[in-house]
N, C-alpha and C positions, 0 to 999 in steps of 0.2 A: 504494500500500500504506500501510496505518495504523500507523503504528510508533508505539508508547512508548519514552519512554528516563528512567530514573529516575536522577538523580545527571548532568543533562545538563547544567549549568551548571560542571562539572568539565574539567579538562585533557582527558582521551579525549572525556568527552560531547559539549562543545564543538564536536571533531573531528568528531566521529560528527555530530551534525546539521550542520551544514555540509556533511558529504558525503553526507547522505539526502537533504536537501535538494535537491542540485544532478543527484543521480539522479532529483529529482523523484515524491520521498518525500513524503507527509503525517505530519509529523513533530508528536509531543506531549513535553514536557518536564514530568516531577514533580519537584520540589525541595520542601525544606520550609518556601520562601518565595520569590515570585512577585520575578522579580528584575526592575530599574528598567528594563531595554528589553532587549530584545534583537533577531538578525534575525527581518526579516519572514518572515512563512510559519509562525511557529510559537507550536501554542498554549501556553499554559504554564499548570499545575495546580501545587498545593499539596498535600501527603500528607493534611490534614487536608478539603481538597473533597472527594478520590477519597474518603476515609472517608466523609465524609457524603452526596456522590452519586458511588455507585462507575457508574451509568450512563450517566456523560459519558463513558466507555471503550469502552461498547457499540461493538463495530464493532474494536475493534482488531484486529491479524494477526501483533502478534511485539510483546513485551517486552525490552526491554534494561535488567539494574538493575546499572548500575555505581554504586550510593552507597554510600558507606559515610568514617566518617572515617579520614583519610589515617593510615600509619606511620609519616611521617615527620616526627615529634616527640619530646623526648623521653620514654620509658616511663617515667612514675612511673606508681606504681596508679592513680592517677585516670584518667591517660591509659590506661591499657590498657583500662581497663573502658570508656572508651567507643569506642575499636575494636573493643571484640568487642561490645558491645549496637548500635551504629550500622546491622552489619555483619546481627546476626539480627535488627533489628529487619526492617527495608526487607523483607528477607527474609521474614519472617512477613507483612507487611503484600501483598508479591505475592501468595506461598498464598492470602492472604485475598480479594483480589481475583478472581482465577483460580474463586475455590470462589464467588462470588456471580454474574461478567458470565453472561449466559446464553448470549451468541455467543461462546466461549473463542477468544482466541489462538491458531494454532496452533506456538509456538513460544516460550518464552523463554529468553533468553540473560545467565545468574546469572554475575557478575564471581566471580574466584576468582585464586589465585596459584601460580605454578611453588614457593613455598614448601612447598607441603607435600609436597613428596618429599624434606623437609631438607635438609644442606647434605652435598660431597661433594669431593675433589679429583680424583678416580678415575671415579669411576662417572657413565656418561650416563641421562639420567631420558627416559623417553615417556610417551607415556599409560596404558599398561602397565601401568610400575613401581606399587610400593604406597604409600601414603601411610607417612610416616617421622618422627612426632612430637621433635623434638628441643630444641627452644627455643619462644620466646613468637611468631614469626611462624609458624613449623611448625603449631602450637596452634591460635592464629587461625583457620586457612584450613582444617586439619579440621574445628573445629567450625563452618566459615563453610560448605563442603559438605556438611556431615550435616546441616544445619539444611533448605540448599535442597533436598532429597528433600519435604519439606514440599511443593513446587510438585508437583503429582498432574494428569493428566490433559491436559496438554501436551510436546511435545518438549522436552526440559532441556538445552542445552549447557553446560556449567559451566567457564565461561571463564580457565582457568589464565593469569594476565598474566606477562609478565618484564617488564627495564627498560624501557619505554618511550620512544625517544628524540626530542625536538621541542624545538622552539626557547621555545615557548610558557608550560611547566611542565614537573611532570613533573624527574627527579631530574639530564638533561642538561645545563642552565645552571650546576649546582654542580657536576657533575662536569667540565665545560671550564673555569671560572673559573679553575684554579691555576696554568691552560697560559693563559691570559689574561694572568695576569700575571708568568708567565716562572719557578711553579714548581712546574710541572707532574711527575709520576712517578708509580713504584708504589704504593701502597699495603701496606702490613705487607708480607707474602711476595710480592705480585703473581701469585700461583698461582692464588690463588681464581676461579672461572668467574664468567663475566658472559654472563647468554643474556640477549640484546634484540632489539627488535624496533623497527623505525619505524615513529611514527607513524601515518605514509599507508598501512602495511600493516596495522597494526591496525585502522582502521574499513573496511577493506579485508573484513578477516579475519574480522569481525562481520556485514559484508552478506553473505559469502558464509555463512557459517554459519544465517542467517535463509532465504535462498534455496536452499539445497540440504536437503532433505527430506528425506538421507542420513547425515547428518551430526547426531551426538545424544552426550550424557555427555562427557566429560573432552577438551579439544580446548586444547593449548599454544599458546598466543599471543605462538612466540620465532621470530627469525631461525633458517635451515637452521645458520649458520656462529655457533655462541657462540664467545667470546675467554677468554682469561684475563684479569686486572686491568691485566697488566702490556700485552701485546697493544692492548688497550685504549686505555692511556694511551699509549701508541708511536704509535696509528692515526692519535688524536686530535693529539698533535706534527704529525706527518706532515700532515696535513690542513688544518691550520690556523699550519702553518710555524712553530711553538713547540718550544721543548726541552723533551725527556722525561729530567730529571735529578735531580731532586728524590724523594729515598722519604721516606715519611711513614711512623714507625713504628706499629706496631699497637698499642702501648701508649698511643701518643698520642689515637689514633683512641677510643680506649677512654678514657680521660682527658676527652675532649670533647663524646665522645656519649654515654656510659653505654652500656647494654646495646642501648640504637639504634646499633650502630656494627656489632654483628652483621649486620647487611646491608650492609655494603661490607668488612668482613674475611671474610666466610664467603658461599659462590655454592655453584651447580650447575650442570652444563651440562646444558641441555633441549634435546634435538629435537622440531620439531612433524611427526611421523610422522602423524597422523592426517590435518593438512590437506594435505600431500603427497601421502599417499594416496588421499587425494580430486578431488587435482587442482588444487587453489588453486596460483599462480604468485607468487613474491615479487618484487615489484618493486624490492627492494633486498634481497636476501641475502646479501650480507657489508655488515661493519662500514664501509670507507672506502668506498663507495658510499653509504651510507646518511648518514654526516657529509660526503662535498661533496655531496649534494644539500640540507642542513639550512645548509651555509657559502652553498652558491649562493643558499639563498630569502631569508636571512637579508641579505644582502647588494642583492640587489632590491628588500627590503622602506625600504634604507637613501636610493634613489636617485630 
């Protein structure tokens, strides 16, 4: 099978061709610059080839566009305007694609965030629930949705992400650092949810969503089991035999990060009801299974 992946040279992409690959995928990478090597088996495009010969694509069979630039900096204006143009550009730029190959994909898979069902102490979000504009990541991720409707004439999965956790990138290595170094704890209240997902199950969760022809619109890309903050930080002790005694107050957090702090004081808890429903299996569906499998590789990788 012909897969694209836009934004492949990324934490998930990365993932993701590495395990297309070894499923024995023909895997293509667009980035907005041809990076200095990477592995064998895959071709690698520049946003601005596909524009000028969008029919080096001919032939494709599923899109994956996870680019867009990262949240995780802090929001001054400048920074936000290029999360949200990063995020519709790529986006426009598939539409545009999509409306030119004349063999269409039969499927793309538009990156998206458990954000926009806002933030909640109480209430569980599915695929369901209604979008819930509240803050600047909420914002984001509607207009990053309303935009991909733009994609016409393909299956659209619109791929709701939570925390993602790996050893590699991705927001895990600053969240163990504190238990690293012995001062580890809650967060502000420690109430706020944390829906995550490993990893290994998110390129997981992507193949099967490309391979099942059943499966279309709004699909959560979180563990069966989210945590609270505090949950969380306990698991991670536990796991990695560090004390959970340290709270870091919420004013702090706010003090350090600015209005980027908003995503680790304020969660949601997401079920993925849909790919349940469908039948996907998680191979790590709770939290301490998912961190000693990340201690055990991490550990291998040492020896």
């Amino acid at each position: 099978m012909k897969i694209v992946i836009c934004g492949g040279t990324g934490f998930i992409g990365k993932a993701l061709t590495r395990h297309l690959l070894q499923q024995g995928q023909e895997v293509t990478v667009i980035s907005r610059k041809e990076p200095d090597k990477g592995p064998d088996g895959i071709t690698y495009l520049t946003w601005d080839q596909i524009d000028a010969s969008p029919v080096l694509l001919e032939g494709t069979e599923a899109i994956v566009n996870l680019a867009g630039a990262s949240l995780s900096q802090r929001w001054t204006p400048k920074a936000k305007q290029s999360i949200i143009e990063s995020r519709l550009k790529t986006v426009q730029a598939v539409a545009k694609l999509i409306q030119v190959l004349h063999e269409k994909p039969s499927i793309v898979v538009q990156a998206s965030a458990i954000a926009i069902y806002g933030t909640s102490l109480t209430d569980t979000f599915t695929e369901e629930s209604p979008a819930h504009v509240v803050d600047f990541p909420s914002s984001v991720v509607k207009e990053w949705e309303d935009s991909s409707e733009q994609i016409s004439g393909v299956r659209l999965v619109k791929l709701r992400t939570s925390v993602v956790l790996g050893n590699d990138g991705g927001a895990f290595p600053l969240m163990k650092l504190p238990y690293t170094l012995g001062f580890g704890g809650r967060i502000g209240s420690g109430k706020q949810w944390v829906s995550w997902i490993h990893l290994h199950d998110m390129v997981r969760l992507i193949e099967f969503c490309i391979s099942h022809p059943d499966v279309s619109g709004p699909v959560n890309a979180s563990a069966p089991e989210p945590v609270t903050n505090n949950q969380f930080g306990q698991t991670v002790g536990q796991v990695y035999h560090r004390p959970h005694w340290f709270p870091v107050p919420a004013f702090m957090m706010r003090t350090v990060l600015g209005e980027l702090s908003l995503i680790i004081l304020e969660g949601q808890r997401v079920i993925p009801d849909k790919m349940v429903q469908h039948g996907f299996r998680f191979e790590f569906p709770t939290l301490a299974s998912a961190l000693q499998n990340l201690k055990e590789d991490q550990a291998e990788r040492k020896v």
